[in-house]
C-alpha positions in Angstrom: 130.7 54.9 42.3 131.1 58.6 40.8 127.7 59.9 40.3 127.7 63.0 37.7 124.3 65.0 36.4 125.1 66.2 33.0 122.3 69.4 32.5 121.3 70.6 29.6 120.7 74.4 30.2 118.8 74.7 26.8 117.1 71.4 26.4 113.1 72.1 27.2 110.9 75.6 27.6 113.2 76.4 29.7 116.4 76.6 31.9 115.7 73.3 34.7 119.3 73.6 36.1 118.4 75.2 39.8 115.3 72.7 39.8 117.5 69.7 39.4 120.3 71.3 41.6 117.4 71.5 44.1 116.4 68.0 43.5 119.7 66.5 44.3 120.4 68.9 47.5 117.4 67.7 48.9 118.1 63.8 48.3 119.1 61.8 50.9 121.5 59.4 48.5 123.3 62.4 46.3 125.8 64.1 48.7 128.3 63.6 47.0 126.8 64.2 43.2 128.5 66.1 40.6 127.0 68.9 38.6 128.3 69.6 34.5 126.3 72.1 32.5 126.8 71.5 28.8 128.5 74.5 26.9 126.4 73.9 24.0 125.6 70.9 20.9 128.8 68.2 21.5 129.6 69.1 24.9 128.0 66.3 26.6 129.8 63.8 24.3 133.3 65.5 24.8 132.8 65.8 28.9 132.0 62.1 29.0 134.2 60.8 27.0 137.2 63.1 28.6 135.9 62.1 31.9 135.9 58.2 31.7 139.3 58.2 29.6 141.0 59.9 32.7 140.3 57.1 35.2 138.5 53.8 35.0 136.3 54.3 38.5 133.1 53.4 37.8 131.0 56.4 37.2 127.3 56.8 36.2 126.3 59.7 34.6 122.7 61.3 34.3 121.6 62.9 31.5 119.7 65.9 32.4 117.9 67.3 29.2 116.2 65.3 26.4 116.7 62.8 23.7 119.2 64.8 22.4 121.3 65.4 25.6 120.2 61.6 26.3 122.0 60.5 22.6 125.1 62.6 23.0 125.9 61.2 26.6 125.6 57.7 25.8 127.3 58.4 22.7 130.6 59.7 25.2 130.2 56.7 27.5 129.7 53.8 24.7 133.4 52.8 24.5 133.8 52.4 28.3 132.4 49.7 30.3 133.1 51.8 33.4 130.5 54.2 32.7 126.5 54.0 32.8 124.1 56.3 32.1 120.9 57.1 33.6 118.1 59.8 32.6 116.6 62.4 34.3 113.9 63.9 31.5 113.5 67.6 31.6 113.5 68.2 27.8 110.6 68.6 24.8 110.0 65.5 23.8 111.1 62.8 26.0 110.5 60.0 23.9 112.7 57.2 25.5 111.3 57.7 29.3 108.1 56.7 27.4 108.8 53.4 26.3 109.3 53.0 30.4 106.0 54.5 31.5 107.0 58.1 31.1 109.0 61.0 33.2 107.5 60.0 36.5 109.5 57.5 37.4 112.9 59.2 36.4 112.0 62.2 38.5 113.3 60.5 41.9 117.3 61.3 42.1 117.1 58.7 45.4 115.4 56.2 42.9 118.0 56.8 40.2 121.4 56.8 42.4 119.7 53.5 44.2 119.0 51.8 40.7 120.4 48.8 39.6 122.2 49.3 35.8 120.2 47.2 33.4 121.7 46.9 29.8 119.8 47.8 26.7 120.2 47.5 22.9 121.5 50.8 21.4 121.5 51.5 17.0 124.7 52.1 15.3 124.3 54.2 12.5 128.1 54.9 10.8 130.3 55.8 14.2 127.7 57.3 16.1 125.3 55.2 18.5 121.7 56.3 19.1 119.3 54.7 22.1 115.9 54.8 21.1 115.4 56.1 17.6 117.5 57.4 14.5 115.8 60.1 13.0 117.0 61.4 9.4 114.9 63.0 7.2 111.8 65.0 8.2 112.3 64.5 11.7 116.1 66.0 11.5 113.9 68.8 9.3 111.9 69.4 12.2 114.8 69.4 14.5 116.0 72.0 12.3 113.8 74.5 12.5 112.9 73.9 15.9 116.5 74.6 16.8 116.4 78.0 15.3 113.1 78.8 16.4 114.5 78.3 20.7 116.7 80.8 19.7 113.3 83.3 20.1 112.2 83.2 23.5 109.1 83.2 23.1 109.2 80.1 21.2 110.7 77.2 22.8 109.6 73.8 23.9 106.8 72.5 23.0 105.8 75.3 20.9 109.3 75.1 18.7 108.4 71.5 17.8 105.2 72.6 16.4 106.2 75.0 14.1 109.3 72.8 13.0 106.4 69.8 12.1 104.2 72.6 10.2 107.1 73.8 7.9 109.0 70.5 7.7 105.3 69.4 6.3 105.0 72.0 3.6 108.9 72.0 2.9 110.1 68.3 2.7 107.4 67.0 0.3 110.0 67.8 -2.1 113.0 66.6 -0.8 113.8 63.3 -2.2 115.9 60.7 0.1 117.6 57.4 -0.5 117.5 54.9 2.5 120.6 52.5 2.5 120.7 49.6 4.9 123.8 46.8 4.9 123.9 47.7 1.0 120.0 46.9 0.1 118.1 50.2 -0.3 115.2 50.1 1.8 113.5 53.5 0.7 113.7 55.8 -2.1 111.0 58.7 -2.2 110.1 61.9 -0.9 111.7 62.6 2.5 108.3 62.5 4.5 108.5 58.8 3.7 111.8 57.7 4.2 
């Protein structure tokens, strides 16, 4: 099996690509690992995607970064059933390594390469696919401004989340937002509560 790490150079407080590089020189499984850094938002989905419609060896692919890397390589691997993905959680928030006991237990490339594939349930909202949570709303608000607040460097991380919570608070109390599921609306207030 073809065993790639996809890194996200901006996912995080900062650039982990030389620590992961470092993790996998020193493990005794990943010899013959492959290393993709993403060009920037989409890349992880297009490098998959490309990568697993040009030959149907199975391949497992680690998603080095956070929930967003996370989303956007399983969302490049969904269609082929050659492909799995694993996690190696170096971004902000982490939030799907949590519902597994948290980072810890990702951390081990030797543990990772070694694992056995286990299937889980994914959501499907319109073409897209997400693993753990879809956010809309106040959390894409947040993302929003957390986003452009990276682009400072001395805001980034954990810090960026915390200023995109503070002014998604005091800006999307009046946003209204319509929540649509199978054709029954679910939701229909301000966008905090949808």
């Amino acid at each position: 099996m073809e065993h790639i790490f996809i890194i996200n150079p901006a996912a995080g407080a900062f650039d982990s690509t030389h620590m992961i590089e470092d993790a996998i020189a020193k493990s005794k499984s990943a010899a013959a690992c492959k290393v993709y850094c993403t060009k920037g938002p989409g890349d992880a989905t297009a490098y998959v995607a490309a990568k697993c419609a040009k030959s149907s060896s199975p391949v497992r692919f680690y998603s080095c970064g956070g929930d967003g890397t996370l989303n956007e390589v399983v969302n490049g691997a969904i269609n082929f059933s050659h492909a799995s993905v694993g996690c190696f959680p170096c971004g902000s928030g982490n939030d799907f390594v949590k519902y597994y006991g948290g980072a810890e237990g990702f951390l081990d490339i030797d543990n990772q390469i070694n694992g056995i594939e286990c299937p889980i349930d994914l959501i499907r909202a319109g073409n897209k696919y997400c693993i753990n949570v879809c956010d809309f709303g106040f959390d894409t608000a947040v993302v929003k401004t957390m986003e452009k607040v990276k682009k400072h460097k001395m805001s980034s991380g954990k810090r960026a989340y915390f200023i995109g919570v503070v002014k998604a608070l005091f800006n999307s109390m009046k946003t209204r937002c319509k929540v649509v599921v199978d054709g029954e609306i679910i939701c229909s207030d301000s966008l905090l509560l949808c």
